[in-house]
Structures are given as C-alpha cells and as structure tokens.
N, C-alpha and C positions, 0 to 999 in steps of 0.2 A: 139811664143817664138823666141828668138834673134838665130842669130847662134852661136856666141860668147856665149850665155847660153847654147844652146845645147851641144857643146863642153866640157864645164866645169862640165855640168850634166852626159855626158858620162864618165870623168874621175871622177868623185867622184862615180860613180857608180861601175866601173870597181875597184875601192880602198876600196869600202864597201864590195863589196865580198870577197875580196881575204882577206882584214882582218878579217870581220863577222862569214865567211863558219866554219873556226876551232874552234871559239869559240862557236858560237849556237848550230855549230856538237856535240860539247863536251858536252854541257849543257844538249841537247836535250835528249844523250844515257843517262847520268848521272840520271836528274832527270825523265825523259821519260815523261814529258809536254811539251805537244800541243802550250801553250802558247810563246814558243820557234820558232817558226818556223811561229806562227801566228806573231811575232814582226819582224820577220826578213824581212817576204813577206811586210809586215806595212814598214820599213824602206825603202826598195828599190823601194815600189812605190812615199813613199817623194823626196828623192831623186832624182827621173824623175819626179816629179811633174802631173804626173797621175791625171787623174779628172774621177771619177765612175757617172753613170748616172745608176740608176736601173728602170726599168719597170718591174712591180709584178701584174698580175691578178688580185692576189688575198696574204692574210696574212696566212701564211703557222704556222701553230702550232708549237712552238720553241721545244715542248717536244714530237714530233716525229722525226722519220727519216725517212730518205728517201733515193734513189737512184737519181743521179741527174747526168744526161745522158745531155751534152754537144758539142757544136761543137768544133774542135781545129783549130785556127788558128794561135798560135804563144805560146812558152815559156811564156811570161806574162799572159797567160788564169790562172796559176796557182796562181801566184801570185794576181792577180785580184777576183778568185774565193776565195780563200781565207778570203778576206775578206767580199766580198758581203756572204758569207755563213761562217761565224765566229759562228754563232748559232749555229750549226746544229753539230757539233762534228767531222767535216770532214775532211776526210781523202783519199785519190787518189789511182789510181790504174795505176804503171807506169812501163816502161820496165825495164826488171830486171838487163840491163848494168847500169841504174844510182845507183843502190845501193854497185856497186863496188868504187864510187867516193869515194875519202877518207874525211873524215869528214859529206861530204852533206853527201853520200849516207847509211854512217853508221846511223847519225843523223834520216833519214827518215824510216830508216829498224826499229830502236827502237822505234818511234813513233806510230808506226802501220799500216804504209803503204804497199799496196801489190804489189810486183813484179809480172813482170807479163813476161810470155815467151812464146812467139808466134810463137816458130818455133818448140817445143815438147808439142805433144797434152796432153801427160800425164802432165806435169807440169802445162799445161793449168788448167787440171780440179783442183788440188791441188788448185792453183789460187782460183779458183770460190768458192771452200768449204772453204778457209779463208776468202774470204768476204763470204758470207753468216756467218762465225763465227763474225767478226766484226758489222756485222747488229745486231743477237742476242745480242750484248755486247752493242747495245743502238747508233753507231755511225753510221752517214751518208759516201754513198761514193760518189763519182767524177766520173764520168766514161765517155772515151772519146771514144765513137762509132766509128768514123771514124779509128781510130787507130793510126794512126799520125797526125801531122799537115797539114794543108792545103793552099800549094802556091798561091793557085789563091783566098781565100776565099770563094768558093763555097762549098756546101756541097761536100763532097768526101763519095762513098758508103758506108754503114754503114755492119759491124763485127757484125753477132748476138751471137755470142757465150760467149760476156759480159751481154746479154739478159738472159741467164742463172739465174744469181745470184737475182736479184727479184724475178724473178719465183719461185725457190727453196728455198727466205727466205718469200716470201710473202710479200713485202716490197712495196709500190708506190713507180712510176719512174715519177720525178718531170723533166720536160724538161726546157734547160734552154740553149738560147741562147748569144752568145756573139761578139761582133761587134770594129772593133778599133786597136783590139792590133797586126794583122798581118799590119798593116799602120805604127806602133813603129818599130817592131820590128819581120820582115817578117824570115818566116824559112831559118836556112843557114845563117842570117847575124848577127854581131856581134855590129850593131851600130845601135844608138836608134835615130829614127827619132821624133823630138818632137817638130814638127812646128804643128802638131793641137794631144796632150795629153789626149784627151778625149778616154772614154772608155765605150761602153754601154753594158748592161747585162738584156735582158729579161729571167724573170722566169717565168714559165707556170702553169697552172693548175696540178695536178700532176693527173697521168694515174694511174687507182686501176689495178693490176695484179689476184685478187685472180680470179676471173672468168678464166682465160685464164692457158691452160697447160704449160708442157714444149714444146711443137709439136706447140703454137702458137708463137716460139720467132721470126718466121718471119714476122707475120702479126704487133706484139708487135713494133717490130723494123719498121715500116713504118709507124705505128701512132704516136710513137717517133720523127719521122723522118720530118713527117707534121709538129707536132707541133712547131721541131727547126725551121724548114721553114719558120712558120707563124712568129713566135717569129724575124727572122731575117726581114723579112717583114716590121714587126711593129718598128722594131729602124732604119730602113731605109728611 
C-alpha cells in the first residue's frame, strides 16, 4: 500500500469513529443487537483494508460455545476477532475503565459484555459468575489470558483466574491464535501502519474442561498456553 493511501486510510478511519461511536452507541443500548457492533468492527476493518487469513484445525459446530482464550497483541484483535468468530455469539471480556467511554462503553455494557477489574478481587469473582451466566444463556466469550496487550508480540504470562469461568460453566476453551495486528497498529500508537494489511488467525482444536477441577486452572492455563504457541508457530 502507497503511502499517500495510508495517509488517507488513516484519516477516514479516524472520521469513522468519531462520527460512528454515537451513533452504533445509541443503536446498540436502544435495540441491544450484536448486529450493531458486529457492522461497525465490519466497517473499520474496510476502511484500513485489512485482509483476514484463517487457519482452523478443524470445523467447530456453529450451535456451540465456547470459551475462546486468545493472544493480545494490539486493539484490532477485537475487531478482527469479531468477525472471524461472528458465528459464535461472542462477546469479550474487557477492563471495566472502557465501559465509562460515553457511547462506546455504554454501547458495549448493554450488549453484554463483561467488565472486568483487576485490581479488587471481590469484583473479580462477580466478573467470573457473569460470564459463566453468559455461557448458560448460549453465548461464546473472548478472553485474553495475558491481560493486556503485548509490545514485543511474544506471549506475555498468562492470568489464570480467567481459567475460572470454563471450569465453573463447564464449557471448552477453544485456543485461538492471532498474528499481524501488533505490525498495524502496535500498543500505545495511534497510527495505522498498512504497508503489509494482512492478518492471520489460527483456531485450535478446542480443550474439554469437564475432566479437570477448579485446583487444575494452572495446569489448564499451560495447555492453553501450548496450544496458542503452537497456533503462532503455524501462521509463522
């Protein structure tokens, strides 16, 4: 891509937010469809011209869920994820400062997304018992083990206390790596590099939980951990 296009992609991106965010916010809380938030991530990947590459094991049953335990490497994981897991009913689990943004963060709170606070353990566990209520109510979640984003794209040690919530709804943790978008659009920056657009996204075989207690979320979280591995391995 030109630079002169990057440019111009940058600002129509930066113009689609600021006009977008109020309006899908509003739509979102109003009619509280998915479908709102699924066109919006849709639009802002056109507009950066984004190319998704999927690598899948295996065909995953569109009429389950799942827990789908991810690497983070940059803000566009979400929007990327998104769509490669549009099936699936999903829904993220993200720090409870962005649900103060006004529009986004209302927008996301009525859709059913869980805050999440990492710094009072009791709000943690609240956390966990709404997703596990989201799982019963038939929807997948997102969930980014490392905890924040990661500057250098290596794994960054994985949180097992997100490990919790399959264990307690019973639910498989489908591992799912992703590759690219810390190269776009690296933690901390605010400009989109889009001289190679590509984006790749391995999904795993998914890991059964019922075997394993809540006493295994450490061993759980390193077979997890393999398989992002392997996963990054393979788009590498």
């Amino acid at each position: 891509m030109s630079k002169l296009s990057e440019i111009i992609r940058n600002f129509l991106v930066w113009l689609y937010v600021l006009l977008t965010v109020p309006v899908f916010g509003t739509l979102a809380i109003l009619t509280k469809k998915h479908l709102w938030a699924y066109l919006w991530c849709k639009g802002l990947l056109k507009i950066l011209g984004i190319r998704i590459r999927v690598i899948q094991e295996r065909a995953l049953p569109e009429d389950q869920n799942y827990v789908f335990m991810c690497n983070h490497q940059s803000q566009l994981d979400i929007p990327v994820l998104e769509e490669v897991l549009r099936s699936y009913r999903v829904r993220f689990l993200a720090k409870k400062s962005l649900f103060d943004i006004p529009f986004f963060g209302w927008g996301i709170k009525a859709l059913g997304y869980v805050p999440v606070d990492r710094e009072d353990p009791k709000e943690g566990l609240k956390s966990v018992l709404v997703c596990v209520e989201r799982l019963k109510e038939g929807f997948s979640l997102i969930i980014f083990p490392e905890g924040t984003r990661s500057s250098t794209g290596e794994l960054l040690p994985f949180k097992t206390g997100g490990f919790l919530i399959p264990l307690k709804a019973g639910i498989d943790i489908c591992p799912v790596a992703i590759w690219g978008t810390r190269d776009i659009l690296p933690k901390g920056k605010l400009w989109f590099n889009l001289k190679e657009p590509t984006v790749s996204v391995f999904i795993g075989t998914p890991i059964g939980v019922k075997e394993f207690s809540l006493r295994d979320k450490v061993y759980l979280a390193d077979l997890v951990r393999k398989a992002i591995e392997e996963g990054l391995a393979k788009i590498r």
